[in-house]
DRENDRENTOR-567565 format. One record per residue (C-alpha): residue number from 0; residue in one letter; x, y, z. Coordinates in steps of 0.1 Angstrom, whole numbers, plus 2048, in hexadecimal, padded with zeros to 3 digits. Example, Ala and Ser with C-alpha at 12.3 -4.5 7.8 and 13.67 -1.06 7.14 Angstrom:
<nodes>
@n=0&res=a&X=87B&Y=7D3&Z=84E
@n=1&res=s&X=889&Y=7F5&Z=847
</nodes>
This chain:
<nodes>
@n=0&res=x&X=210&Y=84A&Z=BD8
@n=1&res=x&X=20F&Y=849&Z=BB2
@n=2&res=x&X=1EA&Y=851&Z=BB0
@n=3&res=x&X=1DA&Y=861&Z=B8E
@n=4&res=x&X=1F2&Y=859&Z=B75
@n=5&res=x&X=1DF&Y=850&Z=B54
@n=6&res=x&X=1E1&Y=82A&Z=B53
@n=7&res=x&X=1DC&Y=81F&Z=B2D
@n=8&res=x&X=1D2&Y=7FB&Z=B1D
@n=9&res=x&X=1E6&Y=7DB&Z=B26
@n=10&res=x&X=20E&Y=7E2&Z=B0E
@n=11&res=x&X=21B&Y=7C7&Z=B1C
@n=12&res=x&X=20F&Y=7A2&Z=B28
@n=13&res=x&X=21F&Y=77F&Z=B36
@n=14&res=x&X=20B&Y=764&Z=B33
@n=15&res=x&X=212&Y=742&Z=B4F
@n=16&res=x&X=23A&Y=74D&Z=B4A
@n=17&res=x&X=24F&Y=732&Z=B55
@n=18&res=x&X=275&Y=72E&Z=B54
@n=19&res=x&X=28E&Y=71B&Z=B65
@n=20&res=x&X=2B5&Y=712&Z=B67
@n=21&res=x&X=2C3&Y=6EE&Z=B6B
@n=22&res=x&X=2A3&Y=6E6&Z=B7D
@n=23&res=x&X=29B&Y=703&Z=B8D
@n=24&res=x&X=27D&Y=714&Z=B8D
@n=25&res=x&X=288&Y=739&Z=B8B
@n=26&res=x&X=260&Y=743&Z=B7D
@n=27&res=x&X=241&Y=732&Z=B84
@n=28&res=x&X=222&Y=738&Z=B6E
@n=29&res=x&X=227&Y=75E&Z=B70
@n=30&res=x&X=208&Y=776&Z=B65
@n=31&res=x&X=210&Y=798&Z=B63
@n=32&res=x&X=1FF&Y=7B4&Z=B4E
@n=33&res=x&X=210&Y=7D6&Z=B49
@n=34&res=x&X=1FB&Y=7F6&Z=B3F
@n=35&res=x&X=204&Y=815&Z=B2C
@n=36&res=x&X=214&Y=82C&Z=B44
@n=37&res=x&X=217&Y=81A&Z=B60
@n=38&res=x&X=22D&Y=817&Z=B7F
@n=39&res=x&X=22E&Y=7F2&Z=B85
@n=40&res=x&X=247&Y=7E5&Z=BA1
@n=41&res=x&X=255&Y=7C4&Z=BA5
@n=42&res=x&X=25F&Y=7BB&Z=BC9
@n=43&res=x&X=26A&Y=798&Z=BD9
@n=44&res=x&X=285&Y=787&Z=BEF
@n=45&res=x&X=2A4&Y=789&Z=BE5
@n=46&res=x&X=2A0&Y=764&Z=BCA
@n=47&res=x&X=27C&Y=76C&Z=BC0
@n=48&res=x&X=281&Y=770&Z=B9B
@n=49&res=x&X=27C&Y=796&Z=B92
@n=50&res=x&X=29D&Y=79A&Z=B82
@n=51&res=x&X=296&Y=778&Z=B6E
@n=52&res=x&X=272&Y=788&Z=B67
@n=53&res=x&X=283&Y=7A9&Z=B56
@n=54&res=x&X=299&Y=791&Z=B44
@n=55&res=x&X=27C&Y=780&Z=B34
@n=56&res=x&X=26A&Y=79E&Z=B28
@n=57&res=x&X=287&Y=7AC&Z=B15
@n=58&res=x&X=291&Y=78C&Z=B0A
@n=59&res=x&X=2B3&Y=784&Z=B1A
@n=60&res=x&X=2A2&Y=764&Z=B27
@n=61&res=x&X=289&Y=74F&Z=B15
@n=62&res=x&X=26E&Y=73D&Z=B28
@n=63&res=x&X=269&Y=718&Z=B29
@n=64&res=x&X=241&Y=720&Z=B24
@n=65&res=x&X=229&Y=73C&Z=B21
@n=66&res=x&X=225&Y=759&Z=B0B
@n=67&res=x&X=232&Y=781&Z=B08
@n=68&res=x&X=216&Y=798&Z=AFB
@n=69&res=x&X=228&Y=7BB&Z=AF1
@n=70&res=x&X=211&Y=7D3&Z=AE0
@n=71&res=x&X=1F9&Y=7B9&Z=AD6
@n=72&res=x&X=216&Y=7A5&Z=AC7
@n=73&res=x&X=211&Y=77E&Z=AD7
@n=74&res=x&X=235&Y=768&Z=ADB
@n=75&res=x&X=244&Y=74C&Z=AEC
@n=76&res=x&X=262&Y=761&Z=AF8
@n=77&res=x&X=26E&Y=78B&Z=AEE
@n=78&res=x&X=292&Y=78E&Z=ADA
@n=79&res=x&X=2A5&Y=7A8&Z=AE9
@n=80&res=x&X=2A9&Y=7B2&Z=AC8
@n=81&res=x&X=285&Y=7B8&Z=AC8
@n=82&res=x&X=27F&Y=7C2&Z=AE6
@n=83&res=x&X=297&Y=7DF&Z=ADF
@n=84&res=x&X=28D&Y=7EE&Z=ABD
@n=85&res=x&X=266&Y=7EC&Z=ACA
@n=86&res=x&X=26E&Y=803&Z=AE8
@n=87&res=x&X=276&Y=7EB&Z=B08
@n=88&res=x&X=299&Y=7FF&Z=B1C
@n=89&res=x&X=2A9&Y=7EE&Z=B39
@n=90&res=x&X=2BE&Y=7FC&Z=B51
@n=91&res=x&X=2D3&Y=7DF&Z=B6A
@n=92&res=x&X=2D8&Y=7D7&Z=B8C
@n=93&res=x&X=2FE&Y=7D9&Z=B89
@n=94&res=x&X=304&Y=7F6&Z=B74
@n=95&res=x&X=30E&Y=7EF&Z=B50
@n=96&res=x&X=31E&Y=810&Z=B41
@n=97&res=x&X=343&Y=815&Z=B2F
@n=98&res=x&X=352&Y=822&Z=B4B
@n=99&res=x&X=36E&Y=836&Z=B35
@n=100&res=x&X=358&Y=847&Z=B1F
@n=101&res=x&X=345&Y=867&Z=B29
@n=102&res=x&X=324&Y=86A&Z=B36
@n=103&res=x&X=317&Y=879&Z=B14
@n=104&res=x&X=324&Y=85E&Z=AFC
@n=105&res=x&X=319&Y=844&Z=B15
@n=106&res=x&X=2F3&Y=851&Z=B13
@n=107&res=x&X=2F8&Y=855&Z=AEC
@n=108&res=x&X=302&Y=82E&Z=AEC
@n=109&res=x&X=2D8&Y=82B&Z=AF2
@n=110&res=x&X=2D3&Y=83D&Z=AD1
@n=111&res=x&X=2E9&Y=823&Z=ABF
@n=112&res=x&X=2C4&Y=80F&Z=AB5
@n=113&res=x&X=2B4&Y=82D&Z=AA3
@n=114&res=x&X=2D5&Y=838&Z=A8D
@n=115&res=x&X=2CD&Y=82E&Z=A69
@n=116&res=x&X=2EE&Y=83B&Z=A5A
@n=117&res=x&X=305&Y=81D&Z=A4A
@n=118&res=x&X=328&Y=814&Z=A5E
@n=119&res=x&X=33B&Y=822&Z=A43
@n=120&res=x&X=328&Y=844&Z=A47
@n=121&res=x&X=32D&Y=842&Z=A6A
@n=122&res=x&X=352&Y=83B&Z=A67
@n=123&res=x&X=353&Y=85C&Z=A53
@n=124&res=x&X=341&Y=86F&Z=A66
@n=125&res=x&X=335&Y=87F&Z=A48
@n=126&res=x&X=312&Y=886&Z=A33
@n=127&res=x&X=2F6&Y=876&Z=A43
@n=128&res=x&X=309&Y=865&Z=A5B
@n=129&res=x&X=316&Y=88A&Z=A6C
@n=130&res=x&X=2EF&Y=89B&Z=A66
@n=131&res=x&X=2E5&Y=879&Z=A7B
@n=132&res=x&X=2FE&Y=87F&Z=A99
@n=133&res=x&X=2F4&Y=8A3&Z=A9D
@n=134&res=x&X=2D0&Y=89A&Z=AA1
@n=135&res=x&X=2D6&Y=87B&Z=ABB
@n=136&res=x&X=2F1&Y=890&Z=ACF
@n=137&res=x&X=2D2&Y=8AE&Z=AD2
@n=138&res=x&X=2B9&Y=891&Z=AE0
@n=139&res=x&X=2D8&Y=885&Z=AF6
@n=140&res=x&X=2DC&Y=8A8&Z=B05
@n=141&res=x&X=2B5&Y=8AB&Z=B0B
@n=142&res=x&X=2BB&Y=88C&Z=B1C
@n=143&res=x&X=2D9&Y=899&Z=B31
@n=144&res=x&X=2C3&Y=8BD&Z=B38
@n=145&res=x&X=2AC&Y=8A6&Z=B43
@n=146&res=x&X=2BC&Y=890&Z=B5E
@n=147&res=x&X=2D1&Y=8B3&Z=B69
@n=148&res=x&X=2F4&Y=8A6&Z=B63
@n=149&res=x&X=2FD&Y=8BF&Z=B4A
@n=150&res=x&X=31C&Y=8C5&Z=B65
@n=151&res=x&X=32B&Y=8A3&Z=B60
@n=152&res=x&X=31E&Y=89B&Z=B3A
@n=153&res=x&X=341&Y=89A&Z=B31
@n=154&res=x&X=351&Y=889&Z=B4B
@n=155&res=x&X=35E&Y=866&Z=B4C
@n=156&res=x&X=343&Y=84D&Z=B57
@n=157&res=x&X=358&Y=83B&Z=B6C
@n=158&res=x&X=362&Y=85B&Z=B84
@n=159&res=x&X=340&Y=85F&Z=B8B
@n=160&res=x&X=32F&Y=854&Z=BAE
@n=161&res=x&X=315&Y=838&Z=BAE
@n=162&res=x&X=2F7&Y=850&Z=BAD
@n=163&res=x&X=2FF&Y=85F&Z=B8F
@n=164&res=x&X=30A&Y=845&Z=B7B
@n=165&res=x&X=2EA&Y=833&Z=B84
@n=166&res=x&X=2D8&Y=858&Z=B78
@n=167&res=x&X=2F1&Y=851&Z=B56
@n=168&res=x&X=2E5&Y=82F&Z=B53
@n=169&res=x&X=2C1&Y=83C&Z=B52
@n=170&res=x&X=2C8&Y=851&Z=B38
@n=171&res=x&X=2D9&Y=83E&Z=B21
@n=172&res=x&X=2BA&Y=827&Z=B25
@n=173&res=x&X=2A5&Y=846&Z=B1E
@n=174&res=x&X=2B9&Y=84F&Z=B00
@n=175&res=x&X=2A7&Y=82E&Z=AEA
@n=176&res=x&X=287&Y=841&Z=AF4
@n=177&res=x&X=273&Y=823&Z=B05
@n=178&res=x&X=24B&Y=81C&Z=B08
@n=179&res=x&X=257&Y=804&Z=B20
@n=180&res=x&X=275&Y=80B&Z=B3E
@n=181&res=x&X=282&Y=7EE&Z=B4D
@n=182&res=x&X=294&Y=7F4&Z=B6C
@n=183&res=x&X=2A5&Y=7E0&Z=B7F
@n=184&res=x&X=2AA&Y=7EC&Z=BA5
@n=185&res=x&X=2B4&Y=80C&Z=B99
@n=186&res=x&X=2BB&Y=81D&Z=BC0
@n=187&res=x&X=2CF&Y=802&Z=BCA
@n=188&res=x&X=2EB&Y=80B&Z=BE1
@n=189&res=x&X=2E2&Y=831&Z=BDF
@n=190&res=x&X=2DB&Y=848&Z=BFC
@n=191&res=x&X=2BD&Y=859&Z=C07
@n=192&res=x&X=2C3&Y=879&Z=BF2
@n=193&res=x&X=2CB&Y=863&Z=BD2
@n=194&res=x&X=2AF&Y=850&Z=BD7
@n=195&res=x&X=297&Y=86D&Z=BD9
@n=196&res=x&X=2A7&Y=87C&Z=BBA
@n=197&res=x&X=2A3&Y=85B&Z=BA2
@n=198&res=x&X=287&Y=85A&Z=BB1
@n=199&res=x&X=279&Y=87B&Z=BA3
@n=200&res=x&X=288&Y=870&Z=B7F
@n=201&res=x&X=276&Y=84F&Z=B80
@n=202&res=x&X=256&Y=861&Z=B83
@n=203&res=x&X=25F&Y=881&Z=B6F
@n=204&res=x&X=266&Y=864&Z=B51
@n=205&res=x&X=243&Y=855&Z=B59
@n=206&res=x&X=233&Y=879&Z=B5A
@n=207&res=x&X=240&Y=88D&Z=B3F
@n=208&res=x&X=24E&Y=86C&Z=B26
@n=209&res=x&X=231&Y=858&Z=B2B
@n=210&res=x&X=247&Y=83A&Z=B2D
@n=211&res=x&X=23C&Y=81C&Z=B40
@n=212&res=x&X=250&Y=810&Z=B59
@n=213&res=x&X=257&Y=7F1&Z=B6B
@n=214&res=x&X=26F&Y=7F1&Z=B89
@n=215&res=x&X=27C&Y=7DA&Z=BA0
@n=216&res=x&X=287&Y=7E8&Z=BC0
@n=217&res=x&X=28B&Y=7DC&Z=BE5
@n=218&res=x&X=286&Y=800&Z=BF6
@n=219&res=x&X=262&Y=7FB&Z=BFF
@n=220&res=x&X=25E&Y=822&Z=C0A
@n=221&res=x&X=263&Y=828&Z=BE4
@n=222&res=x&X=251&Y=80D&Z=BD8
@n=223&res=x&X=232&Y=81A&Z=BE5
@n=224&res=x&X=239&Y=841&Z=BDD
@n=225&res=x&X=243&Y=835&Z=BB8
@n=226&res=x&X=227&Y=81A&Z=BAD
@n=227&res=x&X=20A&Y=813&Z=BA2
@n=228&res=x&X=207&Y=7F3&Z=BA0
@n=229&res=x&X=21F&Y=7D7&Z=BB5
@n=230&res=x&X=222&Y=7B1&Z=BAA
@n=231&res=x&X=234&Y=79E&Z=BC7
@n=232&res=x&X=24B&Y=780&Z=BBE
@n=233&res=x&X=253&Y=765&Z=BD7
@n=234&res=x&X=269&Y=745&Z=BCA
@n=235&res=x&X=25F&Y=74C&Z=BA9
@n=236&res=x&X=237&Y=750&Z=BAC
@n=237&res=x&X=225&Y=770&Z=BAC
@n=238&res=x&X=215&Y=771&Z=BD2
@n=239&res=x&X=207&Y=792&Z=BCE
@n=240&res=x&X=1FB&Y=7B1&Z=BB4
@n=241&res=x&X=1E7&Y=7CC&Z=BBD
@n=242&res=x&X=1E8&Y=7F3&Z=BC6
@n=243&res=x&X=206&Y=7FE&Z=BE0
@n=244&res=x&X=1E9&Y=7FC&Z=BFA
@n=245&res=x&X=1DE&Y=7D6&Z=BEF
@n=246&res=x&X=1FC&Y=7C8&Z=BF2
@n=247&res=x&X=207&Y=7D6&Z=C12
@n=248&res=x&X=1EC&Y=7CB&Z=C1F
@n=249&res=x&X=1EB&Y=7A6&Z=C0E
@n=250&res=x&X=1F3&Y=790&Z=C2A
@n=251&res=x&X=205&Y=778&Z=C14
@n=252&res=x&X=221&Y=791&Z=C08
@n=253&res=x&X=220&Y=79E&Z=C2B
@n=254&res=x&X=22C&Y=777&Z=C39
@n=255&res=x&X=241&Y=775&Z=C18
@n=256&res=x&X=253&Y=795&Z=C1A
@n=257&res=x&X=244&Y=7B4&Z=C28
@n=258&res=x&X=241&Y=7A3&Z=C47
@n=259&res=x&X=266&Y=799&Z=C4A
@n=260&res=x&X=27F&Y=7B2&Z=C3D
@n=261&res=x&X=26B&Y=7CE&Z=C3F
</nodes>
């Protein structure tokens, strides 16, 4: 279990977050708090909201009511726009990379917020614009040193298996150099071994990054090895938040879920 990590103030808080679609209640006066450092999971039923819940933090949906707190910053809804330039990455449950580019320019595509050069320098390649590259690509590399897929760094995304482009997708999320990680069942569809490896990085991030994540994830054997905090969704209400160890044992999110699939 996560255990002794060193678990900050409150970076990130939603308020009594509602949101729905054509009637639908997706969120139900959701109350979450995220602290510095962190591991929080999300788990739930397949339909319980935690996608929609990501979505809301870094502002892709906008609730109908309540409130985003992000580094003591109060709001009716984030701006991905926002969200972005003031450190909130996001990785996707169906991978989202440009399959026909390599693995390298993919990751440097997460530098593209910090790049202060003008187009027309860019377009060039010259002055500023060239001294900039060179400095992004060496933070891209670390990146790639990092995730050990120095192998494939110039190798055509799209070539790659599913394990490793999910391992790309984490770096070019990496590469905007987040307080906050947003991941979004990031072992889907992978096998043991692939699992135990993005497993390592997600807590190799948390260790030696300091970067807070929040994870959804269906793998309950992970979910308790990786967190250390869990918030339980069910039909769009939060049923449960606590330790690994609490909400195992909270006979609630047993019935709910626990008790069923797993």
């Amino acid at each position: 279990m996560a255990g002794d990590r060193r678990i900050g103030e409150t970076i990130l808080r939603l308020d009594d977050i509602c949101l729905s679609f054509g009637g639908v209640n997706a969120l139900s006066n959701i109350s979450i708090d995220v602290k510095e450092h962190e591991i929080l999971a999300i788990i739930g039923p397949n339909g319980a909201g935690k996608s929609s819940l990501l979505n809301v933090i870094n502002g892709v949906y906008h609730p109908s009511s309540g409130s985003v707190t992000y580094k003591g910053q109060t709001r009716n809804q984030m701006r991905p726009h926002d969200a972005a330039t003031q450190g909130i990455a996001r990785t996707f449950q169906n991978i989202a990379l440009f399959k026909g580019m390599s693995v390298l320019n993919n990751i440097m595509t997460g530098r593209t917020l910090k790049m202060k050069a003008g187009f027309f320098w860019q377009c060039l390649h010259l002055g500023k614009a060239r001294n900039e590259e060179i400095e992004h690509r060496k933070k891209v590399e670390e990146i790639i040193d990092f995730l050990q897929i120095q192998s494939i760094r110039k190798t055509p995304v799209g070539r790659l298996p599913y394990g490793l482009q999910k391992r790309v997708e984490l770096g070019r999320a990496l590469a905007a150099e987040p307080e906050i990680l947003l991941l979004d069942e990031p072992m889907a569809g992978m096998n043991i071994e692939e699992k135990e490896d993005m497993s390592r990085f997600i807590l190799d991030v948390n260790d030696e990054f300091g970067t807070t994540i929040v994870l959804i994830e269906h793998d309950m054997g992970v979910v308790m090895d990786l967190s250390d905090r869990v918030v339980v969704l069910d039909y769009g209400k939060k049923i449960g938040d606590g330790t690994p160890d609490e909400v195992r044992n909270n006979q609630e999110v047993i019935d709910a879920y626990l008790g069923v699939a797993h």
